[in-house]
C-alpha positions in Angstrom: -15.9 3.5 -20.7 -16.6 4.3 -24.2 -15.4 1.1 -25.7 -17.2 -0.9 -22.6 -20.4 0.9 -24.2 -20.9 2.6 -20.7 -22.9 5.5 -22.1 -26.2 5.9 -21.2 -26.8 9.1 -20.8 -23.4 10.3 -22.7 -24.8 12.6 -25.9 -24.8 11.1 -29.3 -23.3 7.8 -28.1 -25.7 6.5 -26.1 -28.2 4.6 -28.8 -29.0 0.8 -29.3 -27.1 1.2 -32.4 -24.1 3.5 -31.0 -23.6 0.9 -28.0 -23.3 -1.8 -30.7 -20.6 -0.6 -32.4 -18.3 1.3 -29.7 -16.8 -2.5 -28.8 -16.3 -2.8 -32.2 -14.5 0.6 -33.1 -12.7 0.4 -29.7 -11.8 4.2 -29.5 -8.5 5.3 -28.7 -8.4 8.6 -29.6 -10.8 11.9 -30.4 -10.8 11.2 -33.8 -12.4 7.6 -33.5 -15.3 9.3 -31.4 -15.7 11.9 -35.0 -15.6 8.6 -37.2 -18.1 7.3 -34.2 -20.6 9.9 -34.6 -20.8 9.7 -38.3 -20.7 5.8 -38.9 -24.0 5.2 -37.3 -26.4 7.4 -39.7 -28.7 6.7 -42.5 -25.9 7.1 -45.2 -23.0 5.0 -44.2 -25.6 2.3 -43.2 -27.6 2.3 -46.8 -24.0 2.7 -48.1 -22.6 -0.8 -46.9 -19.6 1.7 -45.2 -20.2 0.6 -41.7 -18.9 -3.2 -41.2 -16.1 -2.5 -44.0 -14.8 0.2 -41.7 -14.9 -1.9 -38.8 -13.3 -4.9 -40.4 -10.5 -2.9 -41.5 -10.5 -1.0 -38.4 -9.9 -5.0 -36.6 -7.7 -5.8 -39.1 -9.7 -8.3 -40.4 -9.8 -7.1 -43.6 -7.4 -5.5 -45.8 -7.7 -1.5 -46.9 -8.4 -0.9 -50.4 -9.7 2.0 -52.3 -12.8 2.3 -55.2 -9.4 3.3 -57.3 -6.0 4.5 -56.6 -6.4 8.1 -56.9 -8.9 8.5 -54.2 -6.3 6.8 -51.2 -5.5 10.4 -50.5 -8.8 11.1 -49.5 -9.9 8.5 -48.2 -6.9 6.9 -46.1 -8.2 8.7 -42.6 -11.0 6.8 -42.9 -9.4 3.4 -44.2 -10.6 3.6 -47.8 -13.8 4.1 -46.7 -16.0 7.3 -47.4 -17.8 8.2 -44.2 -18.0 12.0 -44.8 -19.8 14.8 -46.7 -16.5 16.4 -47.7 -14.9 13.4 -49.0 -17.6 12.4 -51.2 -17.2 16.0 -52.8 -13.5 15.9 -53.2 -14.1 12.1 -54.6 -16.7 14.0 -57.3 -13.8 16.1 -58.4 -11.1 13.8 -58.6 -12.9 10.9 -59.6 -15.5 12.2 -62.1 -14.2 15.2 -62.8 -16.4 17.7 -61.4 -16.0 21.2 -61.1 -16.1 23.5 -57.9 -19.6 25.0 -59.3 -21.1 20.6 -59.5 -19.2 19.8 -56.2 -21.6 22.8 -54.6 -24.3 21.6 -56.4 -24.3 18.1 -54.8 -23.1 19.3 -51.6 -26.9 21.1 -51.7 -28.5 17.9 -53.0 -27.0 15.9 -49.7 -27.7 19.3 -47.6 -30.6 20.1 -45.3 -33.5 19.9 -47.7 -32.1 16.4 -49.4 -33.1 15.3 -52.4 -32.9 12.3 -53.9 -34.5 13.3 -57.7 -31.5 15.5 -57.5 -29.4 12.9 -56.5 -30.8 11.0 -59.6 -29.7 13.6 -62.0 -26.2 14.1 -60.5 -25.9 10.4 -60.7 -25.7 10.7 -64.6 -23.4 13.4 -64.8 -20.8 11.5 -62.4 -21.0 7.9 -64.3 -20.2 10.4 -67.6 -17.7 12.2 -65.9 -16.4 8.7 -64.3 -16.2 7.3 -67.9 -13.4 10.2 -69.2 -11.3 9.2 -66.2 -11.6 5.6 -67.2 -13.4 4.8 -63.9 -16.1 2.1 -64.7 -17.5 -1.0 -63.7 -17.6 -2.1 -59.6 -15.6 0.7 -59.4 -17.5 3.4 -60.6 -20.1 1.7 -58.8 -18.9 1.7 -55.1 -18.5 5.6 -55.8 -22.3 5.8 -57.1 -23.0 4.2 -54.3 -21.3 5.9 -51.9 -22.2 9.0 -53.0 -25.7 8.6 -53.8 -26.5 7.4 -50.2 -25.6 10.3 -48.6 -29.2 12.0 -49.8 -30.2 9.8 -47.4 -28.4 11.3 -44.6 -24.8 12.0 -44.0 -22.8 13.9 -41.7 -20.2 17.0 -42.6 -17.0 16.0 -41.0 -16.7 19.0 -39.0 -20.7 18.4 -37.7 -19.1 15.3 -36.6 -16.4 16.8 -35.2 -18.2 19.2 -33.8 -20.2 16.6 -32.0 -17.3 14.5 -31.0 -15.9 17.3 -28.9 -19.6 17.3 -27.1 -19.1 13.1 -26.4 -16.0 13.2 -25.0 -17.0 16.1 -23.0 -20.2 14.4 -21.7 -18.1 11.0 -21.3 -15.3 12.5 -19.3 -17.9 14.3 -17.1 -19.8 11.1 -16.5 -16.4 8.8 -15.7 -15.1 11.5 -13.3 -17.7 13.8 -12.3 -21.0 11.2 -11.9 -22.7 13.2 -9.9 -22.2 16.1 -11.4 -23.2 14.5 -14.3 -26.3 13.0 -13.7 -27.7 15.6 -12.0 -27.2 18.1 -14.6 -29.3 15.6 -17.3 -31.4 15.2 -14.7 -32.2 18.8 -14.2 -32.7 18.9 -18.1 -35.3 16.5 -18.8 -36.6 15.9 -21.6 -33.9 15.2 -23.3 -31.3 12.3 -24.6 -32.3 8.5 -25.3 -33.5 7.8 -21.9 -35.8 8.5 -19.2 -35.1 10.5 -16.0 -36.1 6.4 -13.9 -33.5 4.7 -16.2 -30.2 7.5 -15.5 -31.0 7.1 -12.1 -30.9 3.3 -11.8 -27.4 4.0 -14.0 -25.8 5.9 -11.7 -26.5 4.2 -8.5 -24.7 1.1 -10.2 -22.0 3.8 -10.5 -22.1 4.3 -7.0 -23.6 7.6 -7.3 -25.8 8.1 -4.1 -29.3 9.4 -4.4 -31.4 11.2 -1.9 -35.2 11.4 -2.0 -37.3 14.4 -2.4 -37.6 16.1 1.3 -40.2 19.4 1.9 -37.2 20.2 4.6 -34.1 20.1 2.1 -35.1 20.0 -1.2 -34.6 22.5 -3.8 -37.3 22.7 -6.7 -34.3 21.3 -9.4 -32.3 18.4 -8.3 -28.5 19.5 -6.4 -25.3 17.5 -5.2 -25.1 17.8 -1.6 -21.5 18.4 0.1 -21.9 14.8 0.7 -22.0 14.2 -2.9 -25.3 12.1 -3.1 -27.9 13.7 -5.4 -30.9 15.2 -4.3 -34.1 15.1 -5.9 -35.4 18.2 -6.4 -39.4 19.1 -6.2 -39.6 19.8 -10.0 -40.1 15.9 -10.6 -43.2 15.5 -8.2 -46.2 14.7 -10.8 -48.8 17.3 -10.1 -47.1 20.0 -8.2 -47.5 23.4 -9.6 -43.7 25.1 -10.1 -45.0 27.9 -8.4 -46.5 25.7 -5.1 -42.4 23.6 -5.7 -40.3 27.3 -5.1 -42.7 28.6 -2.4 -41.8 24.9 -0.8 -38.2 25.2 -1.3 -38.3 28.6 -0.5 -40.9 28.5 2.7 -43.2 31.1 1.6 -46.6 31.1 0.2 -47.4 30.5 -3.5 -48.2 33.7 -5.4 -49.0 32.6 -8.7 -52.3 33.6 -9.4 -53.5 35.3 -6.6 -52.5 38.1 -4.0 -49.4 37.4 -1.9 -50.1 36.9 2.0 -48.9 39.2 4.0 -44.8 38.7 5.1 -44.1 36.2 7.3 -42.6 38.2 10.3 -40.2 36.0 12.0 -36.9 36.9 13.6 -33.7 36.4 11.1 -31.5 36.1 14.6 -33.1 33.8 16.5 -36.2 32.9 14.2 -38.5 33.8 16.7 -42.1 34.5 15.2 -44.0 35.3 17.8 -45.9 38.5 16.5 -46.2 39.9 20.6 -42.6 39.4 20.8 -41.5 41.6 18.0 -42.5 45.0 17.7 -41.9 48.2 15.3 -39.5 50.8 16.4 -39.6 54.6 15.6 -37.3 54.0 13.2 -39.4 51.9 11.2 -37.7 48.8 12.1 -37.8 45.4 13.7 -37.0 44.5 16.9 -37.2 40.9 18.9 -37.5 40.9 22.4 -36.0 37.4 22.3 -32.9 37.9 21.7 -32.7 42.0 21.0 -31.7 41.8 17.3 -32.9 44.8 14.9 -33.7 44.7 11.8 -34.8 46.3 8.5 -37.2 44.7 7.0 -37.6 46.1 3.2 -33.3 45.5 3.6 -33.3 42.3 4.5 -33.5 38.6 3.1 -37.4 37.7 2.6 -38.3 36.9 6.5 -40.3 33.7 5.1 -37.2 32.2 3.8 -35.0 31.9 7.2 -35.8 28.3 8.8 -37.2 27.9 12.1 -35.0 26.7 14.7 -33.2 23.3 14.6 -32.6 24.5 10.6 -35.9 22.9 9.6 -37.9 24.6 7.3 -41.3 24.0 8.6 -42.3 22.5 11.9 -45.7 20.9 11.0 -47.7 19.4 8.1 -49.7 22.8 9.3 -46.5 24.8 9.0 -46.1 23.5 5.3 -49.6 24.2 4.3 -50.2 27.6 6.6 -46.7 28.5 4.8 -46.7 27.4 1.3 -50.9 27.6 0.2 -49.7 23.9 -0.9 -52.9 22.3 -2.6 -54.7 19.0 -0.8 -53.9 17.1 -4.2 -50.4 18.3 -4.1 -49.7 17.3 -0.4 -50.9 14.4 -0.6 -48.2 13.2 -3.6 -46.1 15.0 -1.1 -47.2 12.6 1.3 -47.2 9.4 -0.6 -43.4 9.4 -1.9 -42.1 9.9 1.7 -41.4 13.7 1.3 -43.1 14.7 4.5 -41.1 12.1 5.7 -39.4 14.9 7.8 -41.9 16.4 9.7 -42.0 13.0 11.8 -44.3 11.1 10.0 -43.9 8.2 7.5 -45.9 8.1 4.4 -49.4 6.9 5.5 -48.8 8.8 8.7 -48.3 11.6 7.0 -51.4 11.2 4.6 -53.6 11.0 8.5 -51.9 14.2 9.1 -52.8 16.1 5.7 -56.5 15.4 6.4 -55.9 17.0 9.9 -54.1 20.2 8.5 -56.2 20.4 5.4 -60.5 20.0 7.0 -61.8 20.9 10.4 -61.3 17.8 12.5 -64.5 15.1 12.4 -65.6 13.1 15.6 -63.0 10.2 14.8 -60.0 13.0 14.7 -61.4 14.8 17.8 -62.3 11.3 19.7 -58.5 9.7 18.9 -57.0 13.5 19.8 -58.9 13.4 22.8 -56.5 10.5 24.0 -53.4 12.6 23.9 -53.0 16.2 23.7 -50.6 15.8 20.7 -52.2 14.6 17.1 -53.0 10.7 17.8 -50.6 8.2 15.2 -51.9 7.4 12.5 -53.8 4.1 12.9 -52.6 3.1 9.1 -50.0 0.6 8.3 -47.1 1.8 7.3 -46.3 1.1 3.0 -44.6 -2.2 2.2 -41.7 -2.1 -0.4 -43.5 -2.5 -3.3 -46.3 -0.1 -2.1 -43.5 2.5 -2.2 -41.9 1.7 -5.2 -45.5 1.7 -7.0 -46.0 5.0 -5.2 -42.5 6.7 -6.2 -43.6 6.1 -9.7 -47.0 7.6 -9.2 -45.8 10.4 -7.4 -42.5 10.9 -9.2 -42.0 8.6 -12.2 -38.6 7.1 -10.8 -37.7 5.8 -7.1 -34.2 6.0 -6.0 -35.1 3.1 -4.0 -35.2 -0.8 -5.1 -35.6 -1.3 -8.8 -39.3 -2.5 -9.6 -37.3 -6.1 -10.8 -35.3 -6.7 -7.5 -38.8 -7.2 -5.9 -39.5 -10.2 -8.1 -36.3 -11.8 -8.6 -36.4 -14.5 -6.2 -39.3 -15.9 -8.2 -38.0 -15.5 -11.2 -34.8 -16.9 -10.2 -36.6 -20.4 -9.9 -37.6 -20.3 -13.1 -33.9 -19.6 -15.0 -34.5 -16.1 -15.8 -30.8 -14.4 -16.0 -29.5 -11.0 -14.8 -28.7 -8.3 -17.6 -25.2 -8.7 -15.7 -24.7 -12.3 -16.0 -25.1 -12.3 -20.1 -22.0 -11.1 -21.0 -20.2 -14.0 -19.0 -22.6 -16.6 -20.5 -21.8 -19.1 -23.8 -22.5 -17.2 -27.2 -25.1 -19.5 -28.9 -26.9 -20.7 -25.9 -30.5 -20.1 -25.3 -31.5 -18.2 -22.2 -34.4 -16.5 -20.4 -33.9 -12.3 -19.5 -36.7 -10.0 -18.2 -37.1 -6.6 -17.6 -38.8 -2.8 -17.9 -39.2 -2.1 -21.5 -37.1 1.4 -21.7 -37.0 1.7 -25.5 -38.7 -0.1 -28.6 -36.9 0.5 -32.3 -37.9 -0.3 -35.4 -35.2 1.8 -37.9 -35.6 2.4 -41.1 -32.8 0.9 -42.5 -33.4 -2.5 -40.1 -35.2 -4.3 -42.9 -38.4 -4.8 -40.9 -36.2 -5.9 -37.4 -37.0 -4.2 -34.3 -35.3 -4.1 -30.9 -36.0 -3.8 -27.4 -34.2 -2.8 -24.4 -35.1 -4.1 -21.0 -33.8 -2.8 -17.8 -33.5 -4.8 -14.3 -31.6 -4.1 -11.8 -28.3 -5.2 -12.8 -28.2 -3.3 -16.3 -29.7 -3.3 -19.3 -30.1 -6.2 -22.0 -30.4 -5.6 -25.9 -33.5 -7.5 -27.2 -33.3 -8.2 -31.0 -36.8 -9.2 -33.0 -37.0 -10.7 -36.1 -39.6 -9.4 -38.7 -41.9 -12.7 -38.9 -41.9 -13.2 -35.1 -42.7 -9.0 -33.9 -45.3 -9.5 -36.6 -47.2 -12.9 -34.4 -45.8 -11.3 -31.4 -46.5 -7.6 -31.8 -49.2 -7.0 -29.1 -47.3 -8.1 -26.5 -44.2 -6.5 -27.5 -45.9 -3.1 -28.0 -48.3 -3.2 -25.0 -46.0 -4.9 -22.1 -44.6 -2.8 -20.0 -42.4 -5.8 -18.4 -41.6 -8.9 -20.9 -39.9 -12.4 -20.3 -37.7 -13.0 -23.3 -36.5 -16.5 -24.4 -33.9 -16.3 -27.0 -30.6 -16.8 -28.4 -27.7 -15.6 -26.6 -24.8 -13.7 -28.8 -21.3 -12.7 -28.2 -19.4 -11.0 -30.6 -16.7 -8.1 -30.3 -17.7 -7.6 -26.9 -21.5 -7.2 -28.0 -24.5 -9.0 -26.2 -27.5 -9.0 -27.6 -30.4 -11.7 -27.4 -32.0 -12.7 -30.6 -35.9 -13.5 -29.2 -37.8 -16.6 -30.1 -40.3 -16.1 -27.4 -42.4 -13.6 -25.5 -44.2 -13.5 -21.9 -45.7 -10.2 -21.0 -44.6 -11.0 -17.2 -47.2 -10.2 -14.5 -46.4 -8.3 -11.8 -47.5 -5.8 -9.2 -44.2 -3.1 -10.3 -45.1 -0.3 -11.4 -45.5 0.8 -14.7 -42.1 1.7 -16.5 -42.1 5.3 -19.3 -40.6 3.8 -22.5 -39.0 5.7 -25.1 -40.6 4.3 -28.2 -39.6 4.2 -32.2 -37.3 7.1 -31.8 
C-alpha cells in the first residue's frame, strides 16, 4: 500500500510530496519508512540529498561518499546525509570538531534555527576541514549538507519516532479500514485532508458508510456490527453538541437552561403513559402494563430507553417534545435525510417540522382535515444532485454519489479522463482531467511551482503548475472550486502527475468542495 502511495489519510505519509516519492523509495522494511519521513523536509530538499538517495536507492547510481572516512556514517543512508546526528558525527570526524562545537551546531540546526549561526559555524568547519586535508567539492558537499539543515532537518530518532506512528496508521488502514477511518473521522481537524475526501477514500476501499439517522446515530461517528460506518451527529453544520447528545441520547438539551422534568416511561415495556404508572409506598415505580417496579433515582435515565419497536422517537413531535431540538437545527436534520426514519423523506420531513414546530395554519388544518393522520407532504421529493448539494450544506461530505459522478456523462463527450484511467495512459501524451480542488501548494523550496490535487470519483489526480502559467492563470486556480485541466501526462517510477497547460473553471451545479490550501 505504501509503495502504491495508498495513503491518504496515513500520518506523515500522506502529502503531495510524500506520495511522490513512496514509488520511488519502494519501502521494504521499517527503516525505509524512517529514511521516508526525513527525506521529504526542508533540509534534504535545499541540500540536493533527495534524488541522490533515490538514485542509489534504484541502483541507478553508484554510492560514493563526500570522502572516505565518513562511509561509516553514512552507509545506512547510501552515502547520503539525511539526519541531524550524522551531520554532527560528520563535524567531528571530518572537521575536527569537538563534543562542546558538535552541541553547538546541534543548537544552531535545533528548534529556534539559525542560520547567522549557521554562518559562523560554516567558517570554523571549512578551517577545521582544511587540517584534515578535506577541500574543494569535497569540503563543499559537507558545507552543504550541513549548512542546510538550519533550514530544517529531522533527528533520526524524531524520524524514527514517527516511522513507528506510519506504519501503525498504514497497517490499521490496510487491515482495519473501518476502524481506521472512523477514528480520523471522529478527530477532525486533523491530517492533510478533509473529513468529504477520507470518506470518498474509503468507500473505494470498500468501506461501507451509513448516513446520519436521529434513530441510530451516536453524536461521534461508530462501526456498526455490520461493519459500515456511521455518521455520527457531531458533523451536522449548525447543531449545538448539547442539542447532538440529547438526540443520541433521547432526552432534552440542558445546556443553558433548566432541565425538564424526567421523562417517565417504563424501562420493561416502555410504556409512558403517566395514568398507567403510579408511585408506590415505597417510593417507587410501578407499570400497570406489564407490572414491572422500579427505582427511579437507581435506574438508567428513563429518557434514554427507546420506545417500542427499538426506535428512539416515534414522531418529528417525539424528537422535538424530546430533545428541545431548535427549528434551524431540525430542519438540517431534515434536509440531509436524517429524519429519514420517522417515515418521511427529506422534503416530507421539512412539511412535517413546520407542523411539529408552529400551531397548524388553514392550509395544514384544511389538508389534515382530509385524513385523520398528518396529510403527505405535497413537495417533490430531492433529486440526486439536490441531495448531494444538500449533504454538503448540512454536513460538508455525503456518503452518497461523488459531486463528479453526476456530470460525467457530459464530460465524458468531451475526452475528460478518470483520475483512475491516468496511470494506464501513454507518458507524454496530452490529456484532459477534472475534479474538486482538495488541496493547492505552493512550497517553499518549489521555485515558484505550485500544485493541485483534484478529486473525482475514481481517485485523486496530481496537478503540477508552472510559475509563468499560475501567474496568467492564478484566479482561476485559486477561486475554482472544480477545474478542467489540459496538460501533459507523466509516468515515471510509478508516479502520475499532469503538468497543466490549460485551465477551465468547470461549471457545474455540485456543490462546493472545502480545500486544504498552501499548507
Amino acid at each position: 500500500m505504501l509503495r502504491e502511495a495508498d495513503t491518504i489519510g496515513v500520518f506523515q505519509v500522506e502529502s503531495r510530496a510524500q506520495m511522490a516519492t513512496l514509488p520511488r523509495l519502494r519501502p521494504a522494511k521499517f527503516y525505509d519508512i524512517v529514511v521516508e519521513v526525513a527525506i521529504i523536509r526542508p533540509g534534504p530538499i535545499v541540500g540536493n540529498m533527495v534524488h541522490p538517495y533515490l538514485k542509489r536507492r534504484q541502483n541507478l547510481e553508484k554510492v560514493v561518499y563526500p570522502h572516505p572516512s565518513l562511509e561509516p556514517i553514512l552507509k545506512r543512508t547510501l552515502g547520503v546525509p539525511l539526519f541531524q546526528e550524522q551531520l554532527l558525527r560528520m563535524a567531528m570526524v571530518a572537521a575536527g570538531f569537538s563534543g562542546g562545537e558538535a552541541e553547538e551546531l546541534r543548537r544552531a540546526m535545533g528548534f529556534k534555527r539559525s542560520e547567522k549561526r549557521m554562518k559562523q559555524l560554516e567558517v570554523r568547519l571549512r578551517e577545521g576541514m582544511a587540517r584534515q586535508g578535506i577541500v574543494d567539492a569535497a569540503a563543499e558537499e559537507i558545507i552543504r549538507s550541513i549548512t542546510s539543515f538550519a533550514l530544517y532537518g529531522f533527528p533520526e530518532s524524531h524520524a524514527a519516532s514517527f516511522a513507528l506512528l506510519v506504519y501503525a496508521s498504514a497497517y490499521f488502514k490496510a487491515h482495519y479500514p473501518a476502524a481506521f477511518y472512523t477514528a480520523l473521522l471522529n478527530n477532525q481537524p486533523m491530517g492533510f485532508y478533509h473529513p468529504a475526501t477520507l470518506v470518498k477514500d474509503a468507500q473505494r476501499r470498500g468501506v461501507r458508510f451509513s448516513p446520519i439517522d436521529v434513530q441510530v446515530s451516536d453524536l461521534e461517528c461508530r462501526v456498526e456490527p455490520d461493519g459500515r460506518v456511521r455518521l455520527g451527529l457531531m458533523y451536522v453544520n449548525g447543531l449545538r453538541a448539547e442539542a447532538g447528545r440529547a438526540i443520541a441520547e433521547g432526552r432534552r438539551a440542558t445546556v443553558g437552561q433548566k432541565p425538564d422534568p424526567p421523562l417517565l416511561r417504563c424501562p420493561k415495556c416502555g410504556c409512558d403513559d403517566r395514568s398507567m404508572i403510579e408511585d408506590t409506598p415505597n417510593a417507587t415505580l410501578f407499570c400497570n402494563i406489564c407490572a414491572h417496579e422500579w427505582d427511579q433515582q437507581r435506574a438508567a435515565p428513563l429518557s434514554r430507553v427507546p420506545p417500542p419497536g427499538g426506535q428512539r422517537y416515534s414522531s418529528v413531535d417525539d424528537l422535538v417534545a424530546r430533545t428541545g431540538v431548535r427549528r434551524d437545527e431540525l430542519t438540517t436534520l431534515a434536509e440531509i435525510g436524517a429524519l429519514n426514519a420517522l417515515g418521511h423523506d427529506r422534503r416530507s420531513a421539512l412539511w412535517q417540522i413546520e407542523r411539529a414546530i408552529r400551531a397548524p395554519g388553514e392550509m395544514f388544518e384544511r389538508l389534515e382535515g382530509v385524513d385523520e393522520e398528518p396529510a403527505s407532504s405535497p413537495l417533490r421529493p430531492m433529486t440526486p444532485v439536490e441531495r448531494v448539494r444538500a449533504d454538503y450544506a448540512g454536513t460538508s461530505l455525503t456518503v452518497g454519489a461523488h459531486p463528479m459522478a453526476l456530470c460525467r456523462g457530459e464530460l465524458a463527450l468531451r475526452g475528460v479522463l478518470r483520475a483512475s484511467d491516468l496511470a494506464g495512459g501513454r507518458s507524454g501524451r496530452r490529456v484532459r482531467v477534472a475534479g474538486a480542488v482538495i488541496t493547492r501548494q505552493r512550497p517553499g523550496t518549489a521555485k515558484g511551482f505550485v500544485f493541485l490535487t483534484l478529486e473525482d470519483e475514481t481517485g485523486i489526480a496530481n496537478i503540477i503548475v508552472r510559475p509563468d502559467l499560475f501567474s496568467d492563470d492564478r484566479a482561476t486556480v485559486i477561486a475554482a472550486s472544480y477545474l478542467l485541466v489540459e496538460g501533459t501526462l507523466q509516468i515515471q517510477d510509478g508516479v502520475t502527475s499532469i503538468k497543466a497547460e490549460r485551465f477551465q473553471a468547470l461549471s457545474t451545479d455540485a456543490p462546493t468542495p472545502q480545500s486544504h490550501d498552501y499548507r
